[in-house]
C-alpha positions in Angstrom: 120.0 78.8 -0.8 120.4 82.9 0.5 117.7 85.2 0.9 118.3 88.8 0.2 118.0 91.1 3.7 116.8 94.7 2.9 117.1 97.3 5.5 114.7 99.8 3.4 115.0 102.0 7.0 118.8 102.2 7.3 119.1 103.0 3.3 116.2 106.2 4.1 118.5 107.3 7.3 121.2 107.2 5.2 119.4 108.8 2.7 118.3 112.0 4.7 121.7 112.4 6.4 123.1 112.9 3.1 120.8 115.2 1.7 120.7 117.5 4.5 124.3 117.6 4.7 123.9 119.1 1.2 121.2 121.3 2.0 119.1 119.7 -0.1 115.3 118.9 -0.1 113.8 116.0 -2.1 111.3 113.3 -3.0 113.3 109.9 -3.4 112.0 105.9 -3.9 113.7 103.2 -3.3 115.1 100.7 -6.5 116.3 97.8 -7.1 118.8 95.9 -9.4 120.9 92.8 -10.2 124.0 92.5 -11.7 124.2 90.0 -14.6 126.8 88.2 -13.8 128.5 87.0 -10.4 131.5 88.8 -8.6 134.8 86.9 -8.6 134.6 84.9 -5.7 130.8 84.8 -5.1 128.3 82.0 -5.0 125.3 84.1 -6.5 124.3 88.2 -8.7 124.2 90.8 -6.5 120.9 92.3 -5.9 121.5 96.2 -5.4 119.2 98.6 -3.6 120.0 102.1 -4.5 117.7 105.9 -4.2 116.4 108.1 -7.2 115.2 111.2 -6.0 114.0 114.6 -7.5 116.3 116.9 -5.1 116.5 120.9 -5.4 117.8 123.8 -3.4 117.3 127.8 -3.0 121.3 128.2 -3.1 122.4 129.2 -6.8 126.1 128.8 -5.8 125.2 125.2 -5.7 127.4 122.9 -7.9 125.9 119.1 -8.7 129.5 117.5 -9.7 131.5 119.1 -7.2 128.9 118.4 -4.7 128.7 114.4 -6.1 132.6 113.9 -6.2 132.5 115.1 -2.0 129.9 113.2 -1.1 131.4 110.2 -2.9 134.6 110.3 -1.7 133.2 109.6 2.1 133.8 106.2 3.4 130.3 106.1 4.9 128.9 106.2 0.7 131.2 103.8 -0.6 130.4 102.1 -3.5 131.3 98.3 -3.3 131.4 98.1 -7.1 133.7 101.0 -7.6 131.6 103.6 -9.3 129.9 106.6 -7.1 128.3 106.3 -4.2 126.5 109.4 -4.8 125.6 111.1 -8.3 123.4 114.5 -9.0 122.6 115.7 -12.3 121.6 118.9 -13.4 117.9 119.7 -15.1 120.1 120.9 -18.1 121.4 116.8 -18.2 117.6 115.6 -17.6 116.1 113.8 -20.7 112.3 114.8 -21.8 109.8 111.6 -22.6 109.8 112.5 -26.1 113.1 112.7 -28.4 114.0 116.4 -28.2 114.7 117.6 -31.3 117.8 120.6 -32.1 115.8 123.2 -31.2 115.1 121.9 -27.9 118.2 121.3 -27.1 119.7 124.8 -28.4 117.6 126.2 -25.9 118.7 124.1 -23.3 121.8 125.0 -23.4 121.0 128.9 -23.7 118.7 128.3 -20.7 119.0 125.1 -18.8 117.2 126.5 -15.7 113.9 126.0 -18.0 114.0 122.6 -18.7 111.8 121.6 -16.1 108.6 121.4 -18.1 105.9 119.0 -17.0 106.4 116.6 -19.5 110.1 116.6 -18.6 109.4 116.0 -14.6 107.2 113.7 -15.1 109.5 111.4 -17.1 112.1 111.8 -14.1 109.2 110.9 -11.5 108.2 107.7 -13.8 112.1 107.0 -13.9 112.3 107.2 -10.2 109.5 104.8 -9.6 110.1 101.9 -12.3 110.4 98.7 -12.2 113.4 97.1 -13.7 113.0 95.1 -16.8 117.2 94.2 -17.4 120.2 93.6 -15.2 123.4 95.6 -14.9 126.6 94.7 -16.9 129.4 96.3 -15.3 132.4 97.4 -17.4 135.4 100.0 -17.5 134.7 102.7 -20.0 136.8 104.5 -22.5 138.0 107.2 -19.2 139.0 104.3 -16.9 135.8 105.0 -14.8 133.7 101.9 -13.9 130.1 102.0 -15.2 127.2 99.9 -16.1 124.6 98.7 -19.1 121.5 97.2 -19.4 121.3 93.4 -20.3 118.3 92.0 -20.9 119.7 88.4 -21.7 120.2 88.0 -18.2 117.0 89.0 -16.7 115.6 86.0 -15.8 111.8 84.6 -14.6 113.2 83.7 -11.2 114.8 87.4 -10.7 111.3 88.6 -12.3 109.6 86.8 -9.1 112.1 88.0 -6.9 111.6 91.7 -7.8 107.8 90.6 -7.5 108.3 89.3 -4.0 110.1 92.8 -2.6 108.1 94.8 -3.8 105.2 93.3 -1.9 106.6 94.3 1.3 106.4 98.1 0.4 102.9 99.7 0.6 102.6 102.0 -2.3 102.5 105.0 0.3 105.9 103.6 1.6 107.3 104.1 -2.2 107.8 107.7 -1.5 110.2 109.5 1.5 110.4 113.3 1.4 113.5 115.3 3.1 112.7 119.0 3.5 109.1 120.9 4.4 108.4 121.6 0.4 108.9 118.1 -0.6 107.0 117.1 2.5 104.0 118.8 0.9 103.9 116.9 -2.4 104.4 113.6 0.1 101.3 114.2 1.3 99.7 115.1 -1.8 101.3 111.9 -3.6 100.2 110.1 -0.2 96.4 111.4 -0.3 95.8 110.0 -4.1 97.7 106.6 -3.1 94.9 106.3 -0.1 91.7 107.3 -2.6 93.3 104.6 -5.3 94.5 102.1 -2.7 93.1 102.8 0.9 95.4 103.5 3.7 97.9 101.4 4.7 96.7 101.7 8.5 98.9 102.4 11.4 101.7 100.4 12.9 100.5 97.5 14.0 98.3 96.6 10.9 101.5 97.2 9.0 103.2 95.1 11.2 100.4 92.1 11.0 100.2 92.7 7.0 104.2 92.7 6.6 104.1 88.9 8.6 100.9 87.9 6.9 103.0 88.4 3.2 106.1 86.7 4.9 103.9 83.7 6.0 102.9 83.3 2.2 106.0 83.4 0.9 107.4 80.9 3.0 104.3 78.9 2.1 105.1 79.5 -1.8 108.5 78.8 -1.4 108.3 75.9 0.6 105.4 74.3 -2.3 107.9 75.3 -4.9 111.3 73.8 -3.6 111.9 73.4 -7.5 113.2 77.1 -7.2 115.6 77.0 -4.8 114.5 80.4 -3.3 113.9 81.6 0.1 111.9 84.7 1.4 113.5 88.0 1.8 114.0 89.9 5.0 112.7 93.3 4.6 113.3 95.6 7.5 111.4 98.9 7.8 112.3 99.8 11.3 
């Protein structure tokens, strides 16, 4: 039986160290997903944790593919699967929560700068905070390039639980990192309506106590339900 080990604080380093090396400032959550089918040569899916963030910058010579491809082609973001490590997309490439219809889309491309409407940012900031509901097929496209599709035939209860079981390791305040002074700023205005719906998630040592309290449950859970053949995660945060 394996337990996933999560090192939520080594993915946020990373994290920052890449985005300032782009001069870059952002809001970004934490995601994860499973493959649907084992690797060759492995004993169980892969769960993946990957970032979404909302990133911008004040430099208009900036270029999202060129800047993608860079990053990408670093050892340190190495994708183990083979597709990038590291992928921006322009607001003009950002879909809207409704269906856009021609005319939206003709003035997109006259003007991408303005699609950044509320309805449209608020679709991205749902996107980046969802909770997966399918695994990932991956596959070689029509290019040659690796890439991936939902499968919902392979989402099972037991993955459901797992997802359930992670997330209860992250206080909703913890959902959010910002990089940069502006996206600081919505942080703390994202972090001040989390503590009026949820209360505060205290300081250090209460998270500390309330990360082993969940642990201890799980263990318990597990342990009643041997049936499953699961173990607690290790979720690291430091």
């Amino acid at each position: 039986m394996l337990a996933p080990v999560v090192n939520a604080a080594a993915l946020e380093r990373k994290t920052r160290r890449l985005l300032k090396k782009a001069d870059l400032e952002g809001l970004c959550a934490i995601e994860f997903d499973v493959l649907a089918k084992k690797l060759d040569g492995e004993d169980v899916r892969r769960l993946i944790m990957h970032v979404h963030g909302i990133v911008w910058t004040r430099d208009h010579a900036f270029k999202p593919t060129v800047m993608s491809q860079a990053l990408s082609e670093l050892s340190a973001n190495a994708n183990p699967l083979g597709m990038p490590g590291v992928l921006f997309q322009s607001r003009a490439m950002a879909r809207t929560h409704a269906k856009p219809d021609a005319a939206h889309w003709e003035a997109v491309n006259k003007h991408p700068e303005r699609d950044q409407t509320a309805r449209s940012m608020a679709w991205m900031a749902q996107y980046m905070l969802k909770s997966p509901t399918y695994a990932k097929n991956v596959y070689v496209g029509h290019d040659g390039r690796l890439r991936s599709r939902s499968d919902k035939g392979h989402f099972s209860l037991k993955l459901v639980l797992r997802l359930y079981e992670l997330w209860t390791h992250f206080h909703p305040e913890r959902a959010v990192f910002a990089i940069g002074e502006e996206a600081n700023r919505f942080r703390i205005a994202y972090r001040s309506i989390i503590r009026a719906a949820y209360g505060s998630q205290g300081d250090a040592q209460q998270r500390k106590r309330d990360r082993v309290r969940w642990s201890n449950a799980w263990h318990s859970y597990f342990a009643q339900y041997s049936e499953l053949k699961m173990q607690p995660s290790t979720v690291k945060f430091d």
